[in-house]
GUSEDO-629182 format. One record per residue: residue in one letter; x, y, z of N, C-alpha, C, O in turn. Coordinates in nm, 3 decimals. Layout:
N
 rest     nxx     nyy     nzz    caxx    cayy    cazz     cxx     cyy     czz     oxx     oyy     ozz
    A       X       Y       Z       X       Y       Z       X       Y       Z       X       Y       Z
...
***
This chain:
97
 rest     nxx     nyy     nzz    caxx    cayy    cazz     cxx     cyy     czz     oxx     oyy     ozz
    X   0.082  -0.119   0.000   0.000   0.000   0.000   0.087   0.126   0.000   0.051   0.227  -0.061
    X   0.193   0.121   0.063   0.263   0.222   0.063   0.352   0.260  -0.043   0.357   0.382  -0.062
    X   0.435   0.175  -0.129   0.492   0.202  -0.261   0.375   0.235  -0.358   0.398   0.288  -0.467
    X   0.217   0.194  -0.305   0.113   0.243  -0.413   0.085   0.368  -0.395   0.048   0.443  -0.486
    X   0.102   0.400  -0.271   0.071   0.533  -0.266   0.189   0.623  -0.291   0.157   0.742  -0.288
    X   0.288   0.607  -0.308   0.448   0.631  -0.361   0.405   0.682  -0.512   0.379   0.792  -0.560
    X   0.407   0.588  -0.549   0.351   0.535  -0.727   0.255   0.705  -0.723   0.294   0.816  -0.757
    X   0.137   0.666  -0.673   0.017   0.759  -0.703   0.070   0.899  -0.676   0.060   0.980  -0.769
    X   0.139   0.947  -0.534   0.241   1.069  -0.569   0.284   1.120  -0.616   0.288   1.243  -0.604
    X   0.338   1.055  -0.695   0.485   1.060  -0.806   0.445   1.147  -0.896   0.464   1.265  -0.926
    X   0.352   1.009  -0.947   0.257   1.059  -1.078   0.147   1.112  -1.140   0.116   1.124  -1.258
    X   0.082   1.147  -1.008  -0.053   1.229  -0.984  -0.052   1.359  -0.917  -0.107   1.369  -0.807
    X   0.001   1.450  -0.966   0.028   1.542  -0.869  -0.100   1.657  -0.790  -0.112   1.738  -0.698
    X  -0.158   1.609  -0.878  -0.325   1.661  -0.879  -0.344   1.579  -0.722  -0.321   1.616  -0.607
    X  -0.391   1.466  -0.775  -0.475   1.354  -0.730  -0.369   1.443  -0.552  -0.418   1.517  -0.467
    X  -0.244   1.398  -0.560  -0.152   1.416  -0.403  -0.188   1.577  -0.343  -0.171   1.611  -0.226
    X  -0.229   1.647  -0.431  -0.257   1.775  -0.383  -0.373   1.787  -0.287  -0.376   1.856  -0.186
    X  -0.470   1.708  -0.335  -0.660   1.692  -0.293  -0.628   1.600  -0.215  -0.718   1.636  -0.140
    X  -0.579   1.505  -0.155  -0.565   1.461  -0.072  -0.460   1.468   0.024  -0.480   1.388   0.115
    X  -0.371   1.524   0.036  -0.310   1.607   0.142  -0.389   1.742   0.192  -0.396   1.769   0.312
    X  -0.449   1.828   0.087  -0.516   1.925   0.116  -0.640   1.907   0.220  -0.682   1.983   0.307
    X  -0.699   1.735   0.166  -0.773   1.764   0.274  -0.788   1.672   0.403  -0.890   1.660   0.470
    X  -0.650   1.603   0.428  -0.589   1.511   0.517  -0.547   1.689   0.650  -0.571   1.736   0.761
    X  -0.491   1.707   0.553  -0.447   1.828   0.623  -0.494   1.978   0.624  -0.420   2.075   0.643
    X  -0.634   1.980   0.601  -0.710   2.107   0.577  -0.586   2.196   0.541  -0.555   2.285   0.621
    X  -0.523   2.181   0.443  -0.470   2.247   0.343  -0.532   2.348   0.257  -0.626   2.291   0.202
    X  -0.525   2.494   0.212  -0.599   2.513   0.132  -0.475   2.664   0.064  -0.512   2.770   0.015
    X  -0.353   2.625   0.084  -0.242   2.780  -0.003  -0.172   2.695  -0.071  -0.070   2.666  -0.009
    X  -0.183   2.628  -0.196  -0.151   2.631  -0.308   0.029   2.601  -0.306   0.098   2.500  -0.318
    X   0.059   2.757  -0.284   0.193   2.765  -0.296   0.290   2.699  -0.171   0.413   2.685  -0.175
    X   0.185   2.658  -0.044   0.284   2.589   0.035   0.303   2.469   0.013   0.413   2.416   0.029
    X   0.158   2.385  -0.044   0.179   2.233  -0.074   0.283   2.211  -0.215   0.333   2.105  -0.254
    X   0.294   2.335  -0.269   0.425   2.275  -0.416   0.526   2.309  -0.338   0.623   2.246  -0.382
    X   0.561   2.379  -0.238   0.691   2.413  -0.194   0.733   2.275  -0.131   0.841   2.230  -0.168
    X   0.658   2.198  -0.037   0.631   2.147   0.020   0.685   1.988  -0.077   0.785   1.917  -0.068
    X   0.597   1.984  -0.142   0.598   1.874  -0.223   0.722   1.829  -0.308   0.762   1.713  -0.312
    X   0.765   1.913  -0.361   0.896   1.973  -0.454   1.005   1.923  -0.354   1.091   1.845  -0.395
    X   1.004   1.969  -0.211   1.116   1.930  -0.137   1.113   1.812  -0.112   1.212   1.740  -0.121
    X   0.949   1.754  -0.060   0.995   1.627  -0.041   1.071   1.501  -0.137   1.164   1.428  -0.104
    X   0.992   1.506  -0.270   1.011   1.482  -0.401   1.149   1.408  -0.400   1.161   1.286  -0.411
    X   1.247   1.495  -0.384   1.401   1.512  -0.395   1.477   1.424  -0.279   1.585   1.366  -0.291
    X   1.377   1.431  -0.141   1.480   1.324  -0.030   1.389   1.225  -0.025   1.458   1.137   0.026
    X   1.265   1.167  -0.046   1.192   1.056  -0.088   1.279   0.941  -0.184   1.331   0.947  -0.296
    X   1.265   0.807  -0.056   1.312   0.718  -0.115   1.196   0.617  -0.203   1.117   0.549  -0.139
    X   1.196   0.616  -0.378   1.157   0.577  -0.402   1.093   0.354  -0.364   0.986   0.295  -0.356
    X   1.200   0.327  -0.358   1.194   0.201  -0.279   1.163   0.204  -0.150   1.188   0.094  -0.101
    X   1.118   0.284  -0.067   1.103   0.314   0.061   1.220   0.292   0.150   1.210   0.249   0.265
    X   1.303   0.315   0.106   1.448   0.275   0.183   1.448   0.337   0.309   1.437   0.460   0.310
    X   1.462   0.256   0.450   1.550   0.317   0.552   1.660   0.330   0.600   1.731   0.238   0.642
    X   1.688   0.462   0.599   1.860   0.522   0.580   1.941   0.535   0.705   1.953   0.642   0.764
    X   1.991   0.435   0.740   2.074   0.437   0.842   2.098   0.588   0.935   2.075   0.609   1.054
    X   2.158   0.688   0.824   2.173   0.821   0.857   2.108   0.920   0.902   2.156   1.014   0.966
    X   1.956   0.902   0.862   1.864   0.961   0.876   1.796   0.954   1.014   1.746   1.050   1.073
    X   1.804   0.782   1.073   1.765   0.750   1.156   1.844   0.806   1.304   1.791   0.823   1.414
    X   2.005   0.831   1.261   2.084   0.886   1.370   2.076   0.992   1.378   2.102   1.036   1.490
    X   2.036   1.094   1.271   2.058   1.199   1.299   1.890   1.237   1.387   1.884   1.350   1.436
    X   1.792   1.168   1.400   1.682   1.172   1.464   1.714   1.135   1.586   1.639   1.169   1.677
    X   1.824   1.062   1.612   1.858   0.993   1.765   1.929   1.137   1.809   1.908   1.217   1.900
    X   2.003   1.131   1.722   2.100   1.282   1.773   1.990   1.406   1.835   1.998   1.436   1.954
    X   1.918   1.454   1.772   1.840   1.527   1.787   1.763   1.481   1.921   1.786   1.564   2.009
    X   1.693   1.393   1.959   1.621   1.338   2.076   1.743   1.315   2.161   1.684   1.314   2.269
    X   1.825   1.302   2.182   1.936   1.319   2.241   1.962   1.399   2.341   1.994   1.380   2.458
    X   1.938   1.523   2.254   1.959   1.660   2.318   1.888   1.656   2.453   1.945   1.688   2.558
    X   1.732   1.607   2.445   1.691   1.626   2.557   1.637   1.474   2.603   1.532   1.486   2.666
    X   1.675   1.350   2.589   1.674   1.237   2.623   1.792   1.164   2.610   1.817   1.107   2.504
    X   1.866   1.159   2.701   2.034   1.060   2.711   1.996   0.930   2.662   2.073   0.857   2.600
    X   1.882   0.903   2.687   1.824   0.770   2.624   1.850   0.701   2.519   1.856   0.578   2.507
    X   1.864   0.772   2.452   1.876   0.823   2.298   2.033   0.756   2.256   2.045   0.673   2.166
    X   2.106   0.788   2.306   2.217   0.777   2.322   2.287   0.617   2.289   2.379   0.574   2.219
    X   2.183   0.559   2.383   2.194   0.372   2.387   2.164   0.326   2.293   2.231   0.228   2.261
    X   2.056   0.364   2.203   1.983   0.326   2.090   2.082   0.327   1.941   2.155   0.421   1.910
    X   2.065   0.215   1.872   2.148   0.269   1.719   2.025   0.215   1.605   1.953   0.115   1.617
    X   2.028   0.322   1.488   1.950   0.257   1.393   1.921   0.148   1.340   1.815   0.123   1.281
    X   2.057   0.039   1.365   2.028  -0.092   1.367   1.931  -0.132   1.423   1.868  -0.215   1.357
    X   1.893  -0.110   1.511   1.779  -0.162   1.665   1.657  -0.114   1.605   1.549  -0.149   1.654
    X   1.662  -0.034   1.499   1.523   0.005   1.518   1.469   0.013   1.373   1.350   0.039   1.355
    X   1.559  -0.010   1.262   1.520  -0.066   1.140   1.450  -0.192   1.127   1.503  -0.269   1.208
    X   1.346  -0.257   1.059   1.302  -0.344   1.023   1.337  -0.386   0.877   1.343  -0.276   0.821
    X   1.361  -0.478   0.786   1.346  -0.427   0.641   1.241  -0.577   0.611   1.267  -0.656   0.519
    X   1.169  -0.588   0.669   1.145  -0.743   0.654   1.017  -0.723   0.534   1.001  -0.808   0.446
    X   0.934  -0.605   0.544   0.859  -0.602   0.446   0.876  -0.520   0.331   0.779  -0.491   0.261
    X   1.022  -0.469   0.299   1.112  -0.351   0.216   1.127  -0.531   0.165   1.045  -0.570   0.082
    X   1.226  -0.630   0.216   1.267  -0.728   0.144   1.147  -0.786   0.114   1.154  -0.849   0.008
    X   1.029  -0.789   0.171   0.899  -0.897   0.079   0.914  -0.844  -0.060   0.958  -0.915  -0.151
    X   0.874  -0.700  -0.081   0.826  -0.633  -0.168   0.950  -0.643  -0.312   0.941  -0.618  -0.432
    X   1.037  -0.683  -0.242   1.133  -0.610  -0.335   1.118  -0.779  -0.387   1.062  -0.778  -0.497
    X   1.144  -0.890  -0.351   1.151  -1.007  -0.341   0.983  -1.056  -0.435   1.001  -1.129  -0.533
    X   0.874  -1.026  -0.412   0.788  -1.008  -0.474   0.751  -0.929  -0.603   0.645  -0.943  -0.664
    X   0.844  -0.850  -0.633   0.869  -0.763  -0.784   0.755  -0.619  -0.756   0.710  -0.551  -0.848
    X   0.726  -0.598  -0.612   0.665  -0.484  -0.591   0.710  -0.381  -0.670   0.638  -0.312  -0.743
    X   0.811  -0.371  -0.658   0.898  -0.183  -0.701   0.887  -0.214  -0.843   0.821  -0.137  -0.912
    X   0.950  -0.329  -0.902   0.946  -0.347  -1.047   0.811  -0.315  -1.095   0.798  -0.195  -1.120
    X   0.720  -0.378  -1.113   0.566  -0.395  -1.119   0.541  -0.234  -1.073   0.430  -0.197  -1.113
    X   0.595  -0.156  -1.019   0.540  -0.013  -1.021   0.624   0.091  -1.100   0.602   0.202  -1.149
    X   0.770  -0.023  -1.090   0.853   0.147  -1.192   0.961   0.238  -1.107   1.026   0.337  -1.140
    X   0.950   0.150  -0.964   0.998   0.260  -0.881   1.159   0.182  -0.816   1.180   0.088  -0.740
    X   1.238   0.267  -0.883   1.381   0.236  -0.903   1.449   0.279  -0.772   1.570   0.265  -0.758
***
């Protein structure tokens, strides 16, 4: 469901507008393309989780949880349904490289 809704993003930019707009009582135009445009660019098409991404979120909670600290992105990645999909020809079957 989620690489479908990836897919439908991508390539519907309409369709992702009307439904963010009204997920998120959205209604200025120019913030959802600003918005969209950025995400666009760090969106992992395969839904990849990025090691880096995940630390620099630890880092950040850090600041005010030492907790944080113990934890590594290893611990908290799953890829078990990233490997179904990929293993199942999900991404192929959608296009999404």
């Amino acid at each position: 469901m989620m690489a479908e809704s990836f897919k439908l993003m991508v390539t519907d930019r309409e369709l992702a507008y009307r439904v963010i707009a009204k997920k998120m009582k959205l209604s200025d135009r120019k913030v959802f393309d600003a918005a969209y445009n950025a995400e666009l660019k760090v969106l992992e098409p395969r839904l990849e989780i990025k090691a880096d991404a995940i630390q620099a979120t630890l880092d950040e909670i850090a600041r005010t949880d030492p907790r944080a600290t113990k934890v590594s992105p290893q611990q908290l990645i799953d890829r078990r349904f990233l490997e179904e999909m990929e293993k199942d020809g999900t991404f192929d079957r959608l296009g999404l490289k």
